[in-house]
Each structure stands twice: as structure tokens, then as C-alpha cells.
VEXMI-651235 format. One record per residue (C-alpha): residue number from 1; residue in one letter; x, y, z. Coordinates in nm, 2 decimals, always signed. Layout:
N
     n   res     east    north       up
   NUM     A        X        Y        Z
...
This chain:
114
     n   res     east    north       up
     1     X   +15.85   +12.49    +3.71
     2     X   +15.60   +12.28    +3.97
     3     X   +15.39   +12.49    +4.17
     4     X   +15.40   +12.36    +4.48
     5     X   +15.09   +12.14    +4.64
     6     X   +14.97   +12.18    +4.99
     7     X   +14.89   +11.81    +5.05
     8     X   +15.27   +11.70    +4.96
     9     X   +15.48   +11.93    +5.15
    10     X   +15.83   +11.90    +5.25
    11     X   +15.79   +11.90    +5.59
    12     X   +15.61   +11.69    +5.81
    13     X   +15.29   +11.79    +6.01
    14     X   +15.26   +11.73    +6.37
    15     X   +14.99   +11.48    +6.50
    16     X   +14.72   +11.65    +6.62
    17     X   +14.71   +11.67    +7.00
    18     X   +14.44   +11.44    +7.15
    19     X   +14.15   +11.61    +7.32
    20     X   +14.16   +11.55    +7.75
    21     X   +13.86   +11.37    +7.85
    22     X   +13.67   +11.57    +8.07
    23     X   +13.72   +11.48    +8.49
    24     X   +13.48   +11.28    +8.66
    25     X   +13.24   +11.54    +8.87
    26     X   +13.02   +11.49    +9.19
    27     X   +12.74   +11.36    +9.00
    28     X   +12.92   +11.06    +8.82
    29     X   +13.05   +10.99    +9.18
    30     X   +12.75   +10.96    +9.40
    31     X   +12.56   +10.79    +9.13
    32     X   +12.84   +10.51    +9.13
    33     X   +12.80   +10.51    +9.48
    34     X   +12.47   +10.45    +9.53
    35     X   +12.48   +10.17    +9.25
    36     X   +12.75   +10.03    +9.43
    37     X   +12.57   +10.06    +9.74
    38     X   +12.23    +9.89    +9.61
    39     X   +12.41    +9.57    +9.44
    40     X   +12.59    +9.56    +9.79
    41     X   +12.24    +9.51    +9.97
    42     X   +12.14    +9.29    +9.74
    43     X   +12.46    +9.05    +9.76
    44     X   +12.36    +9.10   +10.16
    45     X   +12.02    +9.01   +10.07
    46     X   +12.11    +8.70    +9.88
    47     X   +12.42    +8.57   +10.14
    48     X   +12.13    +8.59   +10.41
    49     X   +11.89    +8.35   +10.17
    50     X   +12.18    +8.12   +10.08
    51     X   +12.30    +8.10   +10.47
    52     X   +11.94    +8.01   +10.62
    53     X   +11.89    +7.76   +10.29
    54     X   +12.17    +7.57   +10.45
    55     X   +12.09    +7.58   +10.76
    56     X   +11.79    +7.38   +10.69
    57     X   +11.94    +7.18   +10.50
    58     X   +12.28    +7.09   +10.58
    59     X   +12.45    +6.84   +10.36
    60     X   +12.44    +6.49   +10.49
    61     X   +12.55    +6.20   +10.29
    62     X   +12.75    +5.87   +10.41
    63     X   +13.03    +5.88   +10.19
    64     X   +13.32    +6.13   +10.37
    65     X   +13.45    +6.24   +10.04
    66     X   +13.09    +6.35    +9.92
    67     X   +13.03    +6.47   +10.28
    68     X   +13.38    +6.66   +10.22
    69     X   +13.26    +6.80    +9.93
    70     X   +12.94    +6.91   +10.02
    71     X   +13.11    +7.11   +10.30
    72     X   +13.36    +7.25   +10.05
    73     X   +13.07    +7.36    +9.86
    74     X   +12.88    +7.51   +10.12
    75     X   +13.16    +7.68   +10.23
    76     X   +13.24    +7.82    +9.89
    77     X   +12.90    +7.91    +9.80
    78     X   +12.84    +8.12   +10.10
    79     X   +13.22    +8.28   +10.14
    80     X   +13.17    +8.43    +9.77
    81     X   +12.82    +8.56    +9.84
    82     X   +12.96    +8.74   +10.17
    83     X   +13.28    +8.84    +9.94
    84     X   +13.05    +8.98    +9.69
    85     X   +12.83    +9.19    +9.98
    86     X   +13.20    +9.33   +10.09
    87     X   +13.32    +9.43    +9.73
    88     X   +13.01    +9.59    +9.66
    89     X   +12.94    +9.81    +9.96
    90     X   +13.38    +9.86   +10.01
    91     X   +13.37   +10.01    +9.68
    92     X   +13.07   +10.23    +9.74
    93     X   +13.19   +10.36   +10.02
    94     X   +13.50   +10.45    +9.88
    95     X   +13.28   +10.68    +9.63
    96     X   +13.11   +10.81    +9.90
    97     X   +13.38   +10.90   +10.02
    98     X   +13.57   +11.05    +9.72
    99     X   +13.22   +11.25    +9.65
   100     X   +13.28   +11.39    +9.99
   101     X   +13.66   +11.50    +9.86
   102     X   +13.53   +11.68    +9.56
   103     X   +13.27   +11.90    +9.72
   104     X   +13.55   +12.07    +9.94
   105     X   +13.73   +12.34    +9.83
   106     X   +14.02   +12.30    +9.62
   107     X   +13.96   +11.99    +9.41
   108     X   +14.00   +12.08    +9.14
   109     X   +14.35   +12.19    +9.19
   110     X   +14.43   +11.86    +9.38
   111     X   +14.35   +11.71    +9.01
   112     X   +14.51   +11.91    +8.82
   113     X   +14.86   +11.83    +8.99
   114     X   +15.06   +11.52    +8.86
């Protein structure tokens, strides 16, 4: 008669449940805030340096498509830098702002509910 083994038994064993990753805290959310914030100022800092560059030197060329283009590029160059400065400081104030919800009373409940 087999005695039975432990590792080869009849019935199947449930997956073990995965641990729940511990919820972001006040800390984590004013940090990323004022990272947020700081990249923001410099994107501000940098739209300002690439707006006065090109407004001393404006393109000028006697071709209208590479006058077209230059434009283009100008315009590109400077949109994304302002787009970058708005990103940046949106999103940290958005963390301010959730750091501001998770110092008030009753968090944690809000979190807990699906």
C-alpha cells in the first residue's frame, strides 16, 4: 500500500493571494509635487530663453518655403516649451491638491471604497 506524499496530492492548492501594495501617503504626494513643480519652473525658465532668442533673431530668409519653415519651426519650438511649462506645473498642482485631500479627515476611508 503507497503512503501518501504531501507534494502530489489529489487536490489542487489554491494560488496564493497576492500581497496589496501599500497606498500612496502624504509624503509620496507632496514630494511629487514639488518635483513636478520645480521641472515646471524650469520648462518656464527655458520657454522665456527660447522666446527672447527669437526675438533677436527672427528667421529671415528669401525663399517663402524656407521662410515658411522657419516660422513653422519657431512656432513649434516655442509652443512645446510653453506645453511642457503647463504639463509640469498642471500636474503638480494636481498633487498639491490631492496632498491637500489626504490630510483631511476620512481618507482613508474614501480609499478604501471601490
Amino acid at each position: 500500500m503507497a503512503t501518501p506524499d504531501s507534494t502530489s496530492s489529489a487536490e489542487p492548492t489554491a494560488p496564493a493571494e497576492p500581497t496589496p501594495r501599500p497606498r500612496k501617503g502624504p509624503l509620496s504626494f507632496i514630494s511629487g509635487s514639488l518635483t513636478s513643480f520645480g521641472l515646471g519652473w524650469l520648462a518656464l525658465q527655458l520657454s522665456f530663453r527660447v522666446l527672447g532668442w527669437y526675438a533677436e533673431r527672427p528667421p529671415h530668409y528669401t525663399a517663402r518655403l524656407a521662410q515658411n519653415i522657419a516660422v513653422f519651426m519657431k512656432t513649434l519650438i516655442v509652443g512645446m516649451s510653453f506645453l511642457a511649462t503647463f504639463t509640469f506645473s498642471f500636474v503638480g498642482l494636481g498633487l498639491f491638491l490631492t496632498f491637500i485631500r489626504s490630510l483631511l479627515p476620512g481618507w482613508s476611508q474614501a480609499e478604501e471604497t471601490p
